[in-house]
C-alpha positions in Angstrom: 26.4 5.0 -18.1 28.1 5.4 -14.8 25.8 7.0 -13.4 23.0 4.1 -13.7 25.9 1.4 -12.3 27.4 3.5 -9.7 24.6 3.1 -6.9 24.5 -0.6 -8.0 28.0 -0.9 -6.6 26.9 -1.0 -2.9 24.9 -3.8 -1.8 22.8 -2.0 0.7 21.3 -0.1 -2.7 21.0 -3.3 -4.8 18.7 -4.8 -1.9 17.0 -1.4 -1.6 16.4 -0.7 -5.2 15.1 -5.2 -5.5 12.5 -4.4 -2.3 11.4 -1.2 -3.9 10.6 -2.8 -7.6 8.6 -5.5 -5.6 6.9 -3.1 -3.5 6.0 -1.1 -6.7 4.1 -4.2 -8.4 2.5 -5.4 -5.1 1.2 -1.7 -4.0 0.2 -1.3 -7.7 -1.9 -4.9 -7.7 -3.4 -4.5 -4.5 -4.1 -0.6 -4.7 -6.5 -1.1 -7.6 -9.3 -2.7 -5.9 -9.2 -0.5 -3.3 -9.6 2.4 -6.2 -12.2 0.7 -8.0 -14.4 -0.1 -4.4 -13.6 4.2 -3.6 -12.3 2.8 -0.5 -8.4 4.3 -0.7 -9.1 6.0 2.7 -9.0 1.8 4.0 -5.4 1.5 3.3 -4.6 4.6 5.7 -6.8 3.2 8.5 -4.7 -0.3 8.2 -1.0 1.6 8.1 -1.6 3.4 10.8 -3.8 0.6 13.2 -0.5 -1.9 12.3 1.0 0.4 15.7 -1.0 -1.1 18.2 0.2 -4.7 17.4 3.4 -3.6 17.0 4.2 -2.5 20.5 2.4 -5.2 22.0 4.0 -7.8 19.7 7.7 -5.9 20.5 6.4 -6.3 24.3 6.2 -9.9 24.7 9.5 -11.0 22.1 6.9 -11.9 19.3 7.3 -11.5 15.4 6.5 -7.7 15.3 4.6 -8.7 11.7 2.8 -11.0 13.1 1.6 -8.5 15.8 1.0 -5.6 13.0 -1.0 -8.5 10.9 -3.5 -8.8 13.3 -3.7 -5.6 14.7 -4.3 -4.4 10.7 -7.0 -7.2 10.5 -8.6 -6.5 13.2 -9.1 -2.6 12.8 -11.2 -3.7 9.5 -13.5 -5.5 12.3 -14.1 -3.0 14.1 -15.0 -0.8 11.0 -17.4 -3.2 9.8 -18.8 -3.8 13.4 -19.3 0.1 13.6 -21.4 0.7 10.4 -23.2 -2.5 10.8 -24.6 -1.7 14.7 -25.1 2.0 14.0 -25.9 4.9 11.7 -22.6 6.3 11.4 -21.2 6.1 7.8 -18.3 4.0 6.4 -16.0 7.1 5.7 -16.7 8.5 9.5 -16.4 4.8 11.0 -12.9 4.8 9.4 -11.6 8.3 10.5 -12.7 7.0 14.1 -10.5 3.7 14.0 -7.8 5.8 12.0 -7.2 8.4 14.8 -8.3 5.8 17.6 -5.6 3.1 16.7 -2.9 5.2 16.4 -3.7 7.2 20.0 -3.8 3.8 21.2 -0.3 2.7 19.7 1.1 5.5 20.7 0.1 5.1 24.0 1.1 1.5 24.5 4.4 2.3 23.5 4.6 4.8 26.1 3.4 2.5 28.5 5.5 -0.5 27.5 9.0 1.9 27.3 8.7 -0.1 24.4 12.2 0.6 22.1 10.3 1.0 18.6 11.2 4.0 16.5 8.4 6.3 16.0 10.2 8.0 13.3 11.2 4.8 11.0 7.7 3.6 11.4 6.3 6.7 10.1 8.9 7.7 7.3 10.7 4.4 6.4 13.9 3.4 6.4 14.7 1.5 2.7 18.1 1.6 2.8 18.4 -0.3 6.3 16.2 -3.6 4.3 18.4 -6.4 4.9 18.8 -9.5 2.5 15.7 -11.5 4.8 14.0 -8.1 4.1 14.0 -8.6 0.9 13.2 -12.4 0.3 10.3 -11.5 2.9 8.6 -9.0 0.5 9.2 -11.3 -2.5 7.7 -14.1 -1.0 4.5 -11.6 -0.1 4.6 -10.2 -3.4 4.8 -13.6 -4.9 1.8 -15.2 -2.9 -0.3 -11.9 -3.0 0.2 -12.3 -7.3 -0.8 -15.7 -7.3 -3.8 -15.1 -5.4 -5.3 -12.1 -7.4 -4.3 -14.7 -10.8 -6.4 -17.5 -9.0 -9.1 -15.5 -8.3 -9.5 -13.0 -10.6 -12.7 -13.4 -11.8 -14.3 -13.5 -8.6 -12.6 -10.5 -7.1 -13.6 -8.7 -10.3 -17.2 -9.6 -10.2 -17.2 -8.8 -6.4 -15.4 -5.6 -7.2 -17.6 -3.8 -9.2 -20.8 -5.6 -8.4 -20.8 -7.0 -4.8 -24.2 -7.4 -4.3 -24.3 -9.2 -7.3 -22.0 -11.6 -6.2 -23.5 -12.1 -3.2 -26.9 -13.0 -5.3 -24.8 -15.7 -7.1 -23.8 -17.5 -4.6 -19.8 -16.0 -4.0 -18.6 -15.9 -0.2 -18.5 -12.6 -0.4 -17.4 -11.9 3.5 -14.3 -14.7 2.4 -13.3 -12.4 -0.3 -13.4 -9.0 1.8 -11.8 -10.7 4.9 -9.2 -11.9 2.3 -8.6 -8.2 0.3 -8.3 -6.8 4.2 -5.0 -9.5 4.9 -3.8 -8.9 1.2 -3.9 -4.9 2.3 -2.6 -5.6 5.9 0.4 -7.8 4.4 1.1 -5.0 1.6 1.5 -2.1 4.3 3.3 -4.2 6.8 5.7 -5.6 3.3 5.7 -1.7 2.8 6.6 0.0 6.0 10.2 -0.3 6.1 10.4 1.2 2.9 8.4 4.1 3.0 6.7 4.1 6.4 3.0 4.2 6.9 2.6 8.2 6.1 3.5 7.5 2.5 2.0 4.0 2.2 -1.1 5.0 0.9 0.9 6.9 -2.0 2.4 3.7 -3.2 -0.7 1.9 -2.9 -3.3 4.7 -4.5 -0.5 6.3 -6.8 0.2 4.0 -9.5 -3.1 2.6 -9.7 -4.6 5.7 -10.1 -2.6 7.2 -12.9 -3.5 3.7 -14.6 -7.2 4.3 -14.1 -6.6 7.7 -15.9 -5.4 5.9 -19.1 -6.6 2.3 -19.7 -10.7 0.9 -19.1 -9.9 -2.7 -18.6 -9.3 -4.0 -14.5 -5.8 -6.2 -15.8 -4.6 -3.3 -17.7 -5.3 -0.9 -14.8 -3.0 -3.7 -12.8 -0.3 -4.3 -15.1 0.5 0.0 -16.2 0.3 0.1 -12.5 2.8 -2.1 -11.6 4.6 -0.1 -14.7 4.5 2.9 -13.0 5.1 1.3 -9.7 8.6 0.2 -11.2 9.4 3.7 -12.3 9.0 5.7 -9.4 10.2 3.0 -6.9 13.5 2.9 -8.9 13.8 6.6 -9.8 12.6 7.7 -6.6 16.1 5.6 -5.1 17.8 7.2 -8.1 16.9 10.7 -6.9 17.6 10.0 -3.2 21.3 8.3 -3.7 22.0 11.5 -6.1 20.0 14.4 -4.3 20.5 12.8 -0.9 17.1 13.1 0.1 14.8 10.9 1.8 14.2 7.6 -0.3 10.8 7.5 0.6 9.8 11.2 -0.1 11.4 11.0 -3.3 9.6 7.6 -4.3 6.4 9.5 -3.2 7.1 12.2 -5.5 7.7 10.6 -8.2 4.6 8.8 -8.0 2.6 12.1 -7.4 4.8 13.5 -10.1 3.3 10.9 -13.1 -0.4 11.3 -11.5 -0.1 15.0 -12.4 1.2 14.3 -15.9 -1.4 11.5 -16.4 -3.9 14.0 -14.7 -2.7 17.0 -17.4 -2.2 14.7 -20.4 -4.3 11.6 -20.7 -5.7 11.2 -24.1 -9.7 10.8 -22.9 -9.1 11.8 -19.3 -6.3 14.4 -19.3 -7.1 18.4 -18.6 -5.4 20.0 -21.2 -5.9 17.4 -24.0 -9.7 17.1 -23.4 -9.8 21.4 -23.1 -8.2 20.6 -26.9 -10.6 18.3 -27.8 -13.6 20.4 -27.2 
């Protein structure tokens, strides 16, 4: 068993190995209505618009969170505002903000001479997460839970039937401006540990290996979070052993149970459904 305590013995991979279980659950919640509404290209768009704020936030001395937050928001506007006053389509509206934002952070970093690093907001840096780092992400996490158990019925109705809800009488603009922040905070909760390129794997990973074994929206949510937990703590497993990139390997392992789900799901799965006919 000394291999399991060993890495446990240094506090730098105790708080890494805590922000990466809690990052698991919340990426796992929040990713699944962002499956279920075909709309896992959103998350992308939000990671990488978070850039824009970010320099301009590290600019003027502000909370650089507070900056990505509403940066992150924002870019959601603008998608809306696009498909709304024009003919272009959601997907296209989104590849446009995607590519514009991040030009545009980039840019004003430049500009600026502002001291962020590219490469830790891209890739992540987990093992750098400091105690407030971690008390940060369970607060998020915490709030974030709370809210999906508050409203779950709503966000469930408005999930698979929005215009539906909309007929009934639900603020249905109130819930999508909400699912935007709860996105924006995930990401920005998410960025230190994995960076923005490999966000969207935490968020769409365990959610969707979920949706190839259970039916039900709170089973989807809570085998998530399962498999959220599994590859967040084997992925820092891998990287303290291998001595490889936590991130990657968190990202791997998450791509590495979609395949098997992908091969081997009772009703969904490849090869047992080849076997079944």
């Amino acid at each position: 068993m000394n291999w399991l305590t060993e890495p446990l013995s240094f506090e730098f991979m105790r708080q890494a190995i805590a922000t990466a279980v809690l990052l698991g659950i919340l990426c796992a919640v929040v990713g699944t209505y962002l499956i279920l509404q075909r709309m896992g290209l959103l998350g992308d768009v939000i990671a990488h618009a978070v850039l824009p704020g970010l320099a301009i936030a590290f600019f003027f001395g502000m909370d650089i969170f507070l900056g990505a937050f509403v940066s992150g928001t924002f870019s959601t506007f603008v998608i809306a505002w696009i498909q709304s006053q024009s003919r272009v389509k959601v997907d296209v509206a989104m590849a446009l903000v995607f590519s514009g934002f991040l030009a545009l952070g980039i840019t004003l970093i430049t500009v600026l001479r502002s001291k962020i690093d590219l490469h830790q907001f891209l890739f992540g840096d987990i093992l750098g997460v400091t105690n407030s780092d971690v008390w940060r992400t369970l607060f998020i996490t915490v709030i974030v839970l709370l809210l999906v158990k508050v409203f779950y019925k709503e966000l469930l109705f408005y999930t698979f039937d929005p215009l539906g809800a909309q007929a009934m009488g639900l603020p249905v603009n109130l819930i999508h401006f909400g699912l935007t922040a709860v996105i924006t905070l995930t990401i920005i909760a998410s960025m230190q540990a994995v960076g923005v390129v490999l966000v969207v794997s935490l968020l769409i990973g365990p959610g969707t290996t979920a949706y190839l074994l259970v039916k039900e929206l709170h089973q989807m949510m809570i085998l998530g979070a399962g498999f959220g937990i599994v590859s967040s703590v084997s992925g820092m497993y891998l990287s303290y052993y291998l001595n490889i990139p936590s991130g990657a390997a968190i990202v791997l392992v998450v791509s590495g149970l979609f395949l098997l789900a992908l091969l081997f799901s009772p009703r969904q799965g490849i090869l047992t459904r080849a076997r079944v006919h």
